[in-house]
The first five atom37 places (N, CA, C, CB, O) and aatype in JSON, in Angstrom:
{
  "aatype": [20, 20, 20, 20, 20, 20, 20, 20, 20, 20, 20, 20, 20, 20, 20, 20, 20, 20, 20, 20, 20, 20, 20, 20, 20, 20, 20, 20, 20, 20, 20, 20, 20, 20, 20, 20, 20, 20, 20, 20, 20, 20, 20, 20, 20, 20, 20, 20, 20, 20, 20, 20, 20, 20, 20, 20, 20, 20, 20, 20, 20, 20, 20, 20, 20, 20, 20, 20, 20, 20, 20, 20, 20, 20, 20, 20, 20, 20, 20, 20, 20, 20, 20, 20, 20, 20, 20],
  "atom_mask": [
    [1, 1, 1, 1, 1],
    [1, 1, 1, 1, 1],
    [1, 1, 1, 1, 1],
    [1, 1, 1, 1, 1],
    [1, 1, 1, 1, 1],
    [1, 1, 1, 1, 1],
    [1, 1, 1, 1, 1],
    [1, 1, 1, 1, 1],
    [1, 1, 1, 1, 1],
    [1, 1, 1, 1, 1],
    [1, 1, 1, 1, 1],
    [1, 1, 1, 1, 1],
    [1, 1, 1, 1, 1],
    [1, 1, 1, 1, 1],
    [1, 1, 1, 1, 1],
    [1, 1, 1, 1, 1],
    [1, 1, 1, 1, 1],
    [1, 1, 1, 1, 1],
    [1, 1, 1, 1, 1],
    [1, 1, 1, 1, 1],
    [1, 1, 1, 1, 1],
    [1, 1, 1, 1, 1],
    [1, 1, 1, 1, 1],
    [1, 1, 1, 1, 1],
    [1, 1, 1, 1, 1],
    [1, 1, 1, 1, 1],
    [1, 1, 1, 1, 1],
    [1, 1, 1, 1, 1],
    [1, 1, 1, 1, 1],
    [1, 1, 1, 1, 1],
    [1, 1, 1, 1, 1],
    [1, 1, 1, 1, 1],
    [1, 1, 1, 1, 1],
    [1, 1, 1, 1, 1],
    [1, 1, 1, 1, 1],
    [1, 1, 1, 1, 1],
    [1, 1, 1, 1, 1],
    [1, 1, 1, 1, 1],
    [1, 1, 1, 1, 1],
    [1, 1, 1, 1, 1],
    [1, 1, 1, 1, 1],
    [1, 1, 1, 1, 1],
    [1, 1, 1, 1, 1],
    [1, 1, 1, 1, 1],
    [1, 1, 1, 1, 1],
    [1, 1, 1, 1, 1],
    [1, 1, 1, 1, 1],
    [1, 1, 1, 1, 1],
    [1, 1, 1, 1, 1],
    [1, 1, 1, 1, 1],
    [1, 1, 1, 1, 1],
    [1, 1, 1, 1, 1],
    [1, 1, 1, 1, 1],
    [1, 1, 1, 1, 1],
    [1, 1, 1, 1, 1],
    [1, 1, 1, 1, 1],
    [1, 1, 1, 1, 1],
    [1, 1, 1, 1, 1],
    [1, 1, 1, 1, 1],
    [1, 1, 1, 1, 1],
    [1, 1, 1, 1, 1],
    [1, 1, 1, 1, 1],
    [1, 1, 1, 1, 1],
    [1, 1, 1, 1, 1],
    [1, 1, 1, 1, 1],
    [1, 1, 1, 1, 1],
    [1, 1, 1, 1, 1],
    [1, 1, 1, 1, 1],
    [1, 1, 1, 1, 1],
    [1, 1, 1, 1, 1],
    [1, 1, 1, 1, 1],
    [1, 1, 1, 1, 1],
    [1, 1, 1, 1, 1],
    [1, 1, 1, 1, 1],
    [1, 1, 1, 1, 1],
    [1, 1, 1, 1, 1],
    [1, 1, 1, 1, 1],
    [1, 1, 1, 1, 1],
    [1, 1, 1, 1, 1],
    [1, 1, 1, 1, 1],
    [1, 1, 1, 1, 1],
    [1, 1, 1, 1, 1],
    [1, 1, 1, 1, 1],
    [1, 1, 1, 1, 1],
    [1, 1, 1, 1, 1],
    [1, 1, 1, 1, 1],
    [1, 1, 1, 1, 1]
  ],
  "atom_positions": [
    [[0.84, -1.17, 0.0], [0.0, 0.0, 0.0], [0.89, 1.24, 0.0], [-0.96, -0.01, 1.22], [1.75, 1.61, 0.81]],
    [[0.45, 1.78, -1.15], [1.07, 3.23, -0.55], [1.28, 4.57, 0.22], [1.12, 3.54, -0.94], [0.11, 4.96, 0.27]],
    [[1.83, 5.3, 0.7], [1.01, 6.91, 2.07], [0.2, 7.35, 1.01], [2.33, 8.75, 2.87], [-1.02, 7.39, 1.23]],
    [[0.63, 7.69, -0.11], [-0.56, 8.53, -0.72], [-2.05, 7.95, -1.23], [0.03, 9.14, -1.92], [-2.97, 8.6, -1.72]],
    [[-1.96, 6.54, -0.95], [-3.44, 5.71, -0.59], [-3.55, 6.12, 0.68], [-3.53, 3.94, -0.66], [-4.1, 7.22, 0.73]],
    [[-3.21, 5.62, 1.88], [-3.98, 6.27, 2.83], [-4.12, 7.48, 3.43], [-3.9, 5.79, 3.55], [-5.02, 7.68, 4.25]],
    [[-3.23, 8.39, 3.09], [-3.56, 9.91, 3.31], [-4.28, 10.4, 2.44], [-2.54, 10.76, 3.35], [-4.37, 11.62, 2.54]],
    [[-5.03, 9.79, 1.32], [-5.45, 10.1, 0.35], [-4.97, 11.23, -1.1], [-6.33, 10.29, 0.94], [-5.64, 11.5, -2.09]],
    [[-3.88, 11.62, -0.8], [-3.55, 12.32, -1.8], [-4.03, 12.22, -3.25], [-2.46, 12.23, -1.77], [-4.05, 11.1, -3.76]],
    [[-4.26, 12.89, -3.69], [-4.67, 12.74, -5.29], [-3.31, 12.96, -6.18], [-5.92, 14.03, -5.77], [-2.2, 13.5, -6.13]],
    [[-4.36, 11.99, -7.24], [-3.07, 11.83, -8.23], [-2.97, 12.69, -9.84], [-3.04, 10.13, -8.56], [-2.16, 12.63, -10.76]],
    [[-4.45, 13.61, -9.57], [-5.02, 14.12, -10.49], [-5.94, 15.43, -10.05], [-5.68, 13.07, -11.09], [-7.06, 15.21, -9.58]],
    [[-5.37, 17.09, -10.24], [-6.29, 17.9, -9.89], [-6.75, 18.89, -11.0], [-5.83, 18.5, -8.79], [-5.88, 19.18, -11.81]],
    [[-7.9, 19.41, -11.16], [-7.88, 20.21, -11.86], [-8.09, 21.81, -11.72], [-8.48, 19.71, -12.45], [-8.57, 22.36, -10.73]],
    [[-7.61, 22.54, -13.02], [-7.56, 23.74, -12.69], [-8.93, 24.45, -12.69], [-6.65, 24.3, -13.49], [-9.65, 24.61, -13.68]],
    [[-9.19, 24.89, -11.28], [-10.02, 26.19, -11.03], [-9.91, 27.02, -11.31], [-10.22, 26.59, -10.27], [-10.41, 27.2, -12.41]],
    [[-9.35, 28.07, -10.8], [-8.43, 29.65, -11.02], [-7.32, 29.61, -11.28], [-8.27, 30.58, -9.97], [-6.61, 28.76, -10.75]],
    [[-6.71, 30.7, -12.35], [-5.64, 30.99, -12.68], [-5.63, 32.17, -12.96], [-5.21, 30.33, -13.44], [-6.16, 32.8, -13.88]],
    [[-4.71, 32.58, -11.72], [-4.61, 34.34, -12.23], [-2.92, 34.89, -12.34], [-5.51, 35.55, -10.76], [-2.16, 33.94, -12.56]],
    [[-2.4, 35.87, -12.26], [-1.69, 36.29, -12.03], [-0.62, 35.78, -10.8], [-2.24, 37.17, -12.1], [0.59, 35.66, -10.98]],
    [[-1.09, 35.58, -9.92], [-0.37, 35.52, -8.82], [-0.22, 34.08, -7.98], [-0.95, 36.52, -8.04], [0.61, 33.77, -7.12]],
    [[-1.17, 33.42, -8.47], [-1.61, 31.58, -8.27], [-2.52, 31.14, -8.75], [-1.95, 31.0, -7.03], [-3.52, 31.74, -9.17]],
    [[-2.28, 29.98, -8.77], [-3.43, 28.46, -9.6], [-4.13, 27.8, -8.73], [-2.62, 27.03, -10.38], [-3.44, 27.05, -8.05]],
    [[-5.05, 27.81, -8.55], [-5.62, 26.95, -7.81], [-5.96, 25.81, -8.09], [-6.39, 27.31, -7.45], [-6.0, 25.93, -9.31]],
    [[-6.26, 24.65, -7.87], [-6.02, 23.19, -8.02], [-7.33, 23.06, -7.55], [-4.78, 22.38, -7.22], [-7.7, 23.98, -6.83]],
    [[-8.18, 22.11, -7.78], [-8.68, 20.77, -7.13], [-9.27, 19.74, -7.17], [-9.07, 20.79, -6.58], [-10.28, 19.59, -7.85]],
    [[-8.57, 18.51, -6.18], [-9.48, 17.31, -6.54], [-11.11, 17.06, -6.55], [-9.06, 16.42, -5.74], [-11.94, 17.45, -5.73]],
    [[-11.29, 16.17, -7.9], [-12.93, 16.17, -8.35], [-13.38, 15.17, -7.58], [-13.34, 15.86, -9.98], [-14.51, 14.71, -7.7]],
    [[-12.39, 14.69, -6.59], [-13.33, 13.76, -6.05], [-13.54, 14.22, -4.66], [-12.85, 12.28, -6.14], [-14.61, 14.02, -4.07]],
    [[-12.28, 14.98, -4.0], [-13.02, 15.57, -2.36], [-13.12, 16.92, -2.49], [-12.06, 15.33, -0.8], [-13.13, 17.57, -1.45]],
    [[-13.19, 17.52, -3.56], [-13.45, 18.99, -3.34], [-12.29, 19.51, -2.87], [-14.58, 19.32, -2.4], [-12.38, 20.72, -3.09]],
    [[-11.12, 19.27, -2.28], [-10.05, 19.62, -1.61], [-9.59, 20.59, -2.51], [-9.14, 18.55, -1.25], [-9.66, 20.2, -3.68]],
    [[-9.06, 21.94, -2.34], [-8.57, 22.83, -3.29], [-7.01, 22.9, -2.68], [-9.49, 24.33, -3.38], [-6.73, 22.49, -1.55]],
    [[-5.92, 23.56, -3.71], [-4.47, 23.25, -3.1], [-4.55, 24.34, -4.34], [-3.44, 21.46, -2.98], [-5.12, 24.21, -5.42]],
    [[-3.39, 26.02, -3.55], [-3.26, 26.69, -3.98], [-1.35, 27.09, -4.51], [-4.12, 27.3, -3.23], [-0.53, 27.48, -3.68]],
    [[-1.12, 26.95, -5.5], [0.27, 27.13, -5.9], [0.78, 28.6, -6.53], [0.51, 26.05, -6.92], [0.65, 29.18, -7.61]],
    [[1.45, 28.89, -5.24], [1.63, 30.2, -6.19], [2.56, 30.62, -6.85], [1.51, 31.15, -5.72], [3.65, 30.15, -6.52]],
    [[2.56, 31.64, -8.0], [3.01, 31.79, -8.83], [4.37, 32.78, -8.9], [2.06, 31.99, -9.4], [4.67, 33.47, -9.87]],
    [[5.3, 32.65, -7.36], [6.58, 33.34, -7.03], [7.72, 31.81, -7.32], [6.52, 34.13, -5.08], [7.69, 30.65, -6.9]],
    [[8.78, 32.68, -8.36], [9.72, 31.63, -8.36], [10.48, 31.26, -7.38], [10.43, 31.76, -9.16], [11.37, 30.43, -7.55]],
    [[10.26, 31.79, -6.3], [11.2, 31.66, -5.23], [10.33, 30.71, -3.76], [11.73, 33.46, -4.82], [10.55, 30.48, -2.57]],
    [[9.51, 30.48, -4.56], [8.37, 29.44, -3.29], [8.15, 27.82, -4.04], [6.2, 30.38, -3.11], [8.12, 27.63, -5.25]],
    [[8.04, 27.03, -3.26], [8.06, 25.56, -3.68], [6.55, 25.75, -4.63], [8.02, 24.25, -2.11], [5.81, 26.7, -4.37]],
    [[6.29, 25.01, -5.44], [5.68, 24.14, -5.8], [5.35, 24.78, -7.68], [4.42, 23.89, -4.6], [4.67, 25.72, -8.06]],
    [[6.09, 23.9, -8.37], [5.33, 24.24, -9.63], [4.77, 23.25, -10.58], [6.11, 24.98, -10.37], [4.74, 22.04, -10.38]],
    [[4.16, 24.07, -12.02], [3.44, 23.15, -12.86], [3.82, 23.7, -13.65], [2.13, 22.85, -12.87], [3.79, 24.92, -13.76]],
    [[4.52, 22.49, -14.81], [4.86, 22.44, -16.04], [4.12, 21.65, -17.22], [5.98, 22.08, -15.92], [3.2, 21.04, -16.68]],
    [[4.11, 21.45, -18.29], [3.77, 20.91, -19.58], [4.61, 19.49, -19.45], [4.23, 21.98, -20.93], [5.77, 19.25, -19.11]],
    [[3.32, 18.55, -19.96], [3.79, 17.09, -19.75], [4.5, 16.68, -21.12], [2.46, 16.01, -19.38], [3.73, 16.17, -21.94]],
    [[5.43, 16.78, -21.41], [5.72, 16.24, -22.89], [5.44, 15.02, -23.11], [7.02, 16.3, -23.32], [5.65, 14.7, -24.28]],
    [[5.01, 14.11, -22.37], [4.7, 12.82, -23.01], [2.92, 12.64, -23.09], [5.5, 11.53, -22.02], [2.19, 11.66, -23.25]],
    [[2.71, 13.98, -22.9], [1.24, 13.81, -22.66], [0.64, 15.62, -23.29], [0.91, 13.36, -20.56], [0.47, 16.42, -22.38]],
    [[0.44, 16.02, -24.39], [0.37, 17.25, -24.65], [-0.99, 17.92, -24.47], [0.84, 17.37, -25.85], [-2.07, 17.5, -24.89]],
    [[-0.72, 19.14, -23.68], [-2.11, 19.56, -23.13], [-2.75, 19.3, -21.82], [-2.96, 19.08, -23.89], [-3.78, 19.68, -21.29]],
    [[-1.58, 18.36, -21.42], [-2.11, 17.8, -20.2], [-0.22, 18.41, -19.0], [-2.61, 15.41, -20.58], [0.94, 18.45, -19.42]],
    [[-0.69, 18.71, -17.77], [0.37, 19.28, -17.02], [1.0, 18.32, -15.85], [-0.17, 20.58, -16.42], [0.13, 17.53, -15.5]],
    [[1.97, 18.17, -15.29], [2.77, 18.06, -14.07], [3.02, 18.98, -13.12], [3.8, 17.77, -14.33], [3.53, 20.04, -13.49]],
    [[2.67, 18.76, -11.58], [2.57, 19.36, -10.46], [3.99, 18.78, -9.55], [1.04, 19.03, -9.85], [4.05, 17.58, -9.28]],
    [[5.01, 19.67, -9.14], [5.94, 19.42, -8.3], [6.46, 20.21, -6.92], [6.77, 19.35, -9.07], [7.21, 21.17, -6.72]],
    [[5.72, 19.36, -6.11], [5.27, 20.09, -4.64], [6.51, 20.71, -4.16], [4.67, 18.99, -3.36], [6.55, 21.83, -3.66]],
    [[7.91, 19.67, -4.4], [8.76, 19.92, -4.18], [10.09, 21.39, -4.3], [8.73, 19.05, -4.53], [10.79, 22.0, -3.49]],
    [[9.85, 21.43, -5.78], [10.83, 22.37, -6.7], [10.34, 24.05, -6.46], [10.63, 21.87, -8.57], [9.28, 24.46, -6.0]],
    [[11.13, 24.56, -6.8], [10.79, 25.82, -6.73], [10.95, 26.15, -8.13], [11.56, 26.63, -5.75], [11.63, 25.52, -8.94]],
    [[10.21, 27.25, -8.37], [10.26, 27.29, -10.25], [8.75, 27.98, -9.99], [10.35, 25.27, -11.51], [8.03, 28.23, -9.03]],
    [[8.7, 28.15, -11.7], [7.51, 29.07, -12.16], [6.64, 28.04, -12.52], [7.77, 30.16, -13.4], [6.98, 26.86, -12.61]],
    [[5.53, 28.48, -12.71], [3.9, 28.1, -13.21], [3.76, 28.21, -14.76], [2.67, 29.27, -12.51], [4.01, 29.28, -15.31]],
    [[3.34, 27.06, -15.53], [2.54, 27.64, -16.68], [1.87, 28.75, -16.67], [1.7, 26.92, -17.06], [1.12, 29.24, -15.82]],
    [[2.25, 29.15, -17.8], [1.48, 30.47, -18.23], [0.25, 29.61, -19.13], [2.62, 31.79, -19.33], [-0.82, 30.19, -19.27]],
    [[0.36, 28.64, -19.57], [-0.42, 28.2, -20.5], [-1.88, 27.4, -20.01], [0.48, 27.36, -21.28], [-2.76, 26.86, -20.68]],
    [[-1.72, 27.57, -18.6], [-3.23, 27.24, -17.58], [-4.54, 27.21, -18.35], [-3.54, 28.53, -16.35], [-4.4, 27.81, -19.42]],
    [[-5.49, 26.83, -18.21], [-6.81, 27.05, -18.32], [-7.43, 26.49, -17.1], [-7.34, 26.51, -19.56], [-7.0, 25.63, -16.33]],
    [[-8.67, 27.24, -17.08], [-9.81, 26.39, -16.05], [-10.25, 25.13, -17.21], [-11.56, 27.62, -15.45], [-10.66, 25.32, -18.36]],
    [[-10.02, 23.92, -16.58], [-10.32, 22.98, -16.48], [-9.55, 21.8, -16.97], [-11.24, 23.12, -16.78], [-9.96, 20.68, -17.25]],
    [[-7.91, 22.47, -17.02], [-6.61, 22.06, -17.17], [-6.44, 20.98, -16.02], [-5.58, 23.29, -17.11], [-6.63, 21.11, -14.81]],
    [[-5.97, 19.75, -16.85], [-6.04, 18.55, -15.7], [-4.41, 18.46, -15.36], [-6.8, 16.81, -16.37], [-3.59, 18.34, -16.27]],
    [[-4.17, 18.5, -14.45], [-2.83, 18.33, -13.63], [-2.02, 17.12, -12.86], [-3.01, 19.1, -12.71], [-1.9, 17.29, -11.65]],
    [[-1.49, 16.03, -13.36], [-0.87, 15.1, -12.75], [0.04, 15.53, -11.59], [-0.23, 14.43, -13.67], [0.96, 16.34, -11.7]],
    [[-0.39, 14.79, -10.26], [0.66, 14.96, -8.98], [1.71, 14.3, -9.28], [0.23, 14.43, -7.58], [1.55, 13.11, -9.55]],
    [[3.11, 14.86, -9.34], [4.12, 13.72, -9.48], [4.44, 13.13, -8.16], [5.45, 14.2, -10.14], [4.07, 13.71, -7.13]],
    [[5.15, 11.94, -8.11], [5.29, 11.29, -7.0], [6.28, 12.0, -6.03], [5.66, 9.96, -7.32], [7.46, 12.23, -6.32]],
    [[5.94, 12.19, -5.35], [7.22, 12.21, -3.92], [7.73, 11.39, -3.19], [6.99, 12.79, -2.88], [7.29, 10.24, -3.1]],
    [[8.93, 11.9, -2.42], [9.83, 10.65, -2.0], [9.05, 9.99, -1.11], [11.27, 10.95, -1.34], [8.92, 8.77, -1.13]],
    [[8.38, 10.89, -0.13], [7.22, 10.09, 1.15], [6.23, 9.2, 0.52], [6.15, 11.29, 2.08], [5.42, 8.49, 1.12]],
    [[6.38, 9.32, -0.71], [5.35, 7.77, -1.33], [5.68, 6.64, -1.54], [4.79, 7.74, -2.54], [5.09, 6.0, -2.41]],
    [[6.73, 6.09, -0.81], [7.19, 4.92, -1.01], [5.78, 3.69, -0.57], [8.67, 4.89, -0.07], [4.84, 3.9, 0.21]],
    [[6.05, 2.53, -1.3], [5.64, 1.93, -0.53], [5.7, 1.47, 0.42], [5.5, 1.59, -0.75], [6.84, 1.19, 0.8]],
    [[4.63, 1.14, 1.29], [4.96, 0.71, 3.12], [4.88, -0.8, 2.85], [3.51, 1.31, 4.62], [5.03, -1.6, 3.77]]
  ]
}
């Protein structure tokens, strides 16, 4: 089993808002919203999936910029983190 099965993390959010200053995220299945903002100097960004076009990657970890290329209803893959090992 993995933590992000039982903490439930999602593995898939989509875009709500996108403005200027942050993206807002959230999962379609708990409503949970997760806000990333859009300073290069703060963790968490979203980039363009090249193996998947049109579709994005979320990295809780990195510090870095945000697509500019957002839309509301832009679907966002969580990439894995190290705390997801399996138990």
């Amino acid at each position: 089993m993995l933590i992000s099965e039982v903490t439930g993390q999602p593995t898939e959010l989509v875009v709500q808002k996108d403005d200027d200053k942050q993206t807002t995220l959230m999962n379609p299945k708990t409503k949970v919203t997760t806000i990333i903002p859009k300073d290069p100097n703060k963790k968490g960004t979203i980039t363009s999936d090249p193996k998947k076009p049109g579709q994005f990657v979320m990295n809780q970890e990195e510090e870095g910029k945000v697509s500019n290329t957002l839309k509301t209803g832009s679907k966002v893959q969580v990439q894995s983190q190290p705390g997801n090992a399996p138990v």
